[in-house]
N, C-alpha and C positions, 0 to 999 in steps of 0.2 A: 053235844055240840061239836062240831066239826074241828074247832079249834083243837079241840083235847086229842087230836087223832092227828097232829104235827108230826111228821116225822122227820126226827132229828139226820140231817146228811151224816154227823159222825159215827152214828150208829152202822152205818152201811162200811165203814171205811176203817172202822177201829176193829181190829179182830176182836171176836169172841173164840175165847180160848176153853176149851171142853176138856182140856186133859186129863188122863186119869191121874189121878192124885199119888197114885202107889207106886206108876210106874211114868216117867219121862219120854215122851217119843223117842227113841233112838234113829228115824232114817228119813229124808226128806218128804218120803211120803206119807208117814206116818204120821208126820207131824203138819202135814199139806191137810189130809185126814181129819186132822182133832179139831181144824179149825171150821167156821161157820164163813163161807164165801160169800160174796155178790159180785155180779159182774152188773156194772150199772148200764151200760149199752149195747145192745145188740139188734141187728136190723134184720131179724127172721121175720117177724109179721110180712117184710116184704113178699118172702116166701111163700107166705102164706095164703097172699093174693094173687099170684101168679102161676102157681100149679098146684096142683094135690101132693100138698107136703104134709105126709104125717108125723106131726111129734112125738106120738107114742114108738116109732120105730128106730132103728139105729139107721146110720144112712150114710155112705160114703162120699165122703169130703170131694175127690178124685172122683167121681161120677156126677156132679153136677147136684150133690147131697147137703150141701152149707155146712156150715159149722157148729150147727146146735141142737140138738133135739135131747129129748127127756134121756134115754138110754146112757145117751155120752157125759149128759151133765151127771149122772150119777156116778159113772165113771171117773168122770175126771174131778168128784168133788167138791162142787162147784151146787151149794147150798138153793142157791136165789137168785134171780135174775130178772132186770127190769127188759120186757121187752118195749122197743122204741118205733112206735107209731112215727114215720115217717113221712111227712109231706113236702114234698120239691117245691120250690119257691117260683111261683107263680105271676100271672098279673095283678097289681094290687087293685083292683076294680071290683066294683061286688058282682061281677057276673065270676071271676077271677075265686076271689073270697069263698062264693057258693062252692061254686066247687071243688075247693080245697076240702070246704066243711065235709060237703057230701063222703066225699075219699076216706077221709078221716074216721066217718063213723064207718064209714065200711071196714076198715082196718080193724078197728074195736069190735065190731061185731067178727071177725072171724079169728080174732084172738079170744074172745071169750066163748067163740066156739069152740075152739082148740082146747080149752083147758077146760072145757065141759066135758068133754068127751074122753077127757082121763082124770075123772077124781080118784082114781086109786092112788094114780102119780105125781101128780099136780093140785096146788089151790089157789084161787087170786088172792094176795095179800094184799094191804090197803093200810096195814100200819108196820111202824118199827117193829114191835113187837112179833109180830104175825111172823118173822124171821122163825124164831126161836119155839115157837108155839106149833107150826107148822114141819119144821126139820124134825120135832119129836113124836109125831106122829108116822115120820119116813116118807115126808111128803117132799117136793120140792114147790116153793116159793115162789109164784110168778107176780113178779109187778109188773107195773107199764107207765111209762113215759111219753109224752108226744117230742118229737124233737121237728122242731119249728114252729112258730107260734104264727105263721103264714094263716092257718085254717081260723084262729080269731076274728081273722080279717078288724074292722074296728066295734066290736064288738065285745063290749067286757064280759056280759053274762055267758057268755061262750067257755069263760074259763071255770065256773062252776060247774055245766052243764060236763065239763071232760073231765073233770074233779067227780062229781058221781059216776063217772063212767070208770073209776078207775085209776084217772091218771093221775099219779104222784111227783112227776116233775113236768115243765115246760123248758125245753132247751130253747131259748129265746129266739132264734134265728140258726136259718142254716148257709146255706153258699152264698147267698145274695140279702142285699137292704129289706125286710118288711116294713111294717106299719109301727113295729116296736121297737126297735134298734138296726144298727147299724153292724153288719158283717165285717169278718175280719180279713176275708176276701173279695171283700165290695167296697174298701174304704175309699175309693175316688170319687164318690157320688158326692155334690159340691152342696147338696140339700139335706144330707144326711149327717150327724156331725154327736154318736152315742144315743142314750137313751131319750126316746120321745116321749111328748107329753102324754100318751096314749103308752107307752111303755113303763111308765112311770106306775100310773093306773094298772096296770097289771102286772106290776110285779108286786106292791101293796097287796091285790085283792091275791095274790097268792100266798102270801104272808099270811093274810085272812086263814084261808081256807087251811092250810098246813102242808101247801106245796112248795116242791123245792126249786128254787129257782137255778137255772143248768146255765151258765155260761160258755160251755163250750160253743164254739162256731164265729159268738160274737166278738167285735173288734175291740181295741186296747180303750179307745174311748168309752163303747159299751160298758164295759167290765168295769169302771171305776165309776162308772155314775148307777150302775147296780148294787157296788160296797155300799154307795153313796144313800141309797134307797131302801134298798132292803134292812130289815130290822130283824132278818134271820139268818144262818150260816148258809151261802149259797155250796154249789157244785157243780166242779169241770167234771163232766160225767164223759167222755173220752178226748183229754188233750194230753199236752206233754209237756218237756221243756224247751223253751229255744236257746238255752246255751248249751244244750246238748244238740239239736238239729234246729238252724232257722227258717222256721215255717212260721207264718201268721196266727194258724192256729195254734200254735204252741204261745206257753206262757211264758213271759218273760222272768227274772230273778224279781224284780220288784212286785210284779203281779203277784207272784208264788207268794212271798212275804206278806204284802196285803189279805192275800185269800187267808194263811193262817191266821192273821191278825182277826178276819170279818167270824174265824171258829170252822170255817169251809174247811174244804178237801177237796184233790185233785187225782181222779182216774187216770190213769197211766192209760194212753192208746198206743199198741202193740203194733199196729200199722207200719210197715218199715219207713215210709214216706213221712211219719211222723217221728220218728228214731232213728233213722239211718236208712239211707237208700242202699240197697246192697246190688251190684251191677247185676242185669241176667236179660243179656242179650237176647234171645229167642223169646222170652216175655216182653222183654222191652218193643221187641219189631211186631208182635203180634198186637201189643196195645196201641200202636203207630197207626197198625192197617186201621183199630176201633177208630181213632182220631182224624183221621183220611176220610174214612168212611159217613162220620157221621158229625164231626166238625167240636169245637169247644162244648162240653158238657152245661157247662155253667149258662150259658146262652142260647140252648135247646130248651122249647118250647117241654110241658111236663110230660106230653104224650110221644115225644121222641127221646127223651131224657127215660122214659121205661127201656126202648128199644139200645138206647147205650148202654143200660145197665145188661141186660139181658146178655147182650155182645162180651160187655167185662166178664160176666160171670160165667161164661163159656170159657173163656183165657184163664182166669183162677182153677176151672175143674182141671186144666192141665199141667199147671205151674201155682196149686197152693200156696 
């Protein structure tokens, strides 16, 4: 039964510690090494559908190469990794809905291409466990997440149907209000006001099923009527804090509190814009002309909200 294949958020977030028992790590890589990683978010599947990105290959960051593929993760350690089916928040209409849906399984389909096409290196993982079962064969770990729960549209069975496909968490919302909560950069919507009755219902049926429920993105209200609901340890699968940088998406001290209290955990996002904006004028003017150019992201249409992404990710090949 599907129940019995829960996988517990702490398990992703509490080291597993492999040490040799004889001898102590002595040097921060070693001891980087003995440990069992996840990085619970990462947005390469976008990669994935916009050019021939192979993840069997290495690929330089500085050439327009991302930040992830199979070679480096072994490199750098880095055990497991949820990859995050991504969907842009769209019109909530079911012509809207459809074709989020549609997107979405395309997404899935060419991540399960991707990792078909290297079983020497790769396996889909689907439980806790599968972590530590999978690393001992010198494989590396891919999970998957959908981050936005937009492509539901109001549609509950939709959340089993991504559940057999794989995915192990729903990030409940992304930039803007869905059908299921309320954004933590959309909170002046006067009709939106945290979690819907419809939101409600699926975060339950993922309780059910043994998904993790992902609060990052969603707004302060959101977030406490998900404690509220949920009967299992949710996860900020990438936010931060905001008494260290005040951003929306950052969590507050009380939240953090709460989330240990609900048995959660909270993914640290490395983003400087989430940690600390660090000046760099010649980025800064170069991200001005995207913004000139192609106007507030948030408020582009999905099919030009590609073509801004594509602009940004031209600007990171030359200022990483």
């Amino acid at each position: 039964m599907k129940k019995y294949s829960i996988i517990i958020v702490a398990v992703f977030l509490l080291v597993f510690i492999g040490c040799n028992t004889n001898k102590a790590p002595q040097t921060p890589e070693e001891f980087h090494q003995s440990l069992l990683t996840v990085d619970t978010h990462t947005d390469t599947p976008l990669r994935l559908m916009r050019e021939h990105y192979d993840l069997s290959e290495r690929h330089d960051a500085r050439q327009r190469g991302g930040k992830v593929d199979f070679p480096r993760m072994k490199e750098g350690g880095l055990d497991g990794i949820f990859f995050a089916v991504f969907i842009g928040q769209g019109e909530r209409t079911p012509e809207g809905h459809q074709a989020a849906k549609e997107r979405t399984l395309a997404i899935f389909d060419s991540v399960h291409a991707a990792i078909n096409r290297s079983p020497e290196m790769v396996q889909l993982a689907v439980r806790a466990d599968d972590l530590e079962r999978i690393n001992r064969e010198g494989k590396l770990a891919i999970y998957i997440g959908i981050e936005n729960g937009y492509p539901l549209g109001n549609d509950l069975a939709m959340v089993e149907q991504f559940y057999d496909l794989g995915a192990r968490y729903i990030t409940l919302c992304h930039s803007n209000n869905n059908d299921i909560c309320e954004s933590s950069t959309d909170a002046d919507d006067p009709e939106m006001d945290g979690l819907t009755e419809f939101g409600e219902q699926v975060v339950k049926e993922m309780n059910r099923l043994g998904m993790i429920v992902d609060i990052s993105h969603v707004s302060d209200g959101s977030f406490y009527d998900v404690l509220e609901v949920s009967s299992a340890p949710v996860m900020a699968s990438h936010s931060s804090a905001r008494a260290v940088w005040d951003n929306p998406r950052n969590l507050n001290d009380s939240m953090l509190v709460a989330l240990a209290e609900n048995g959660g955990v909270i993914q640290v996002c490395p983003v400087s814009m989430f940690i600390h904006e660090i000046p760099f004028p010649e980025r800064d003017s170069a991200r001005n002309v995207v913004f000139e150019k192609h106007g507030n992201y948030y408020e582009l249409p999905p099919d030009l909200k590609e073509a801004f992404i594509e602009d940004w990710m031209a600007i990171d090949s030359i200022y990483p």
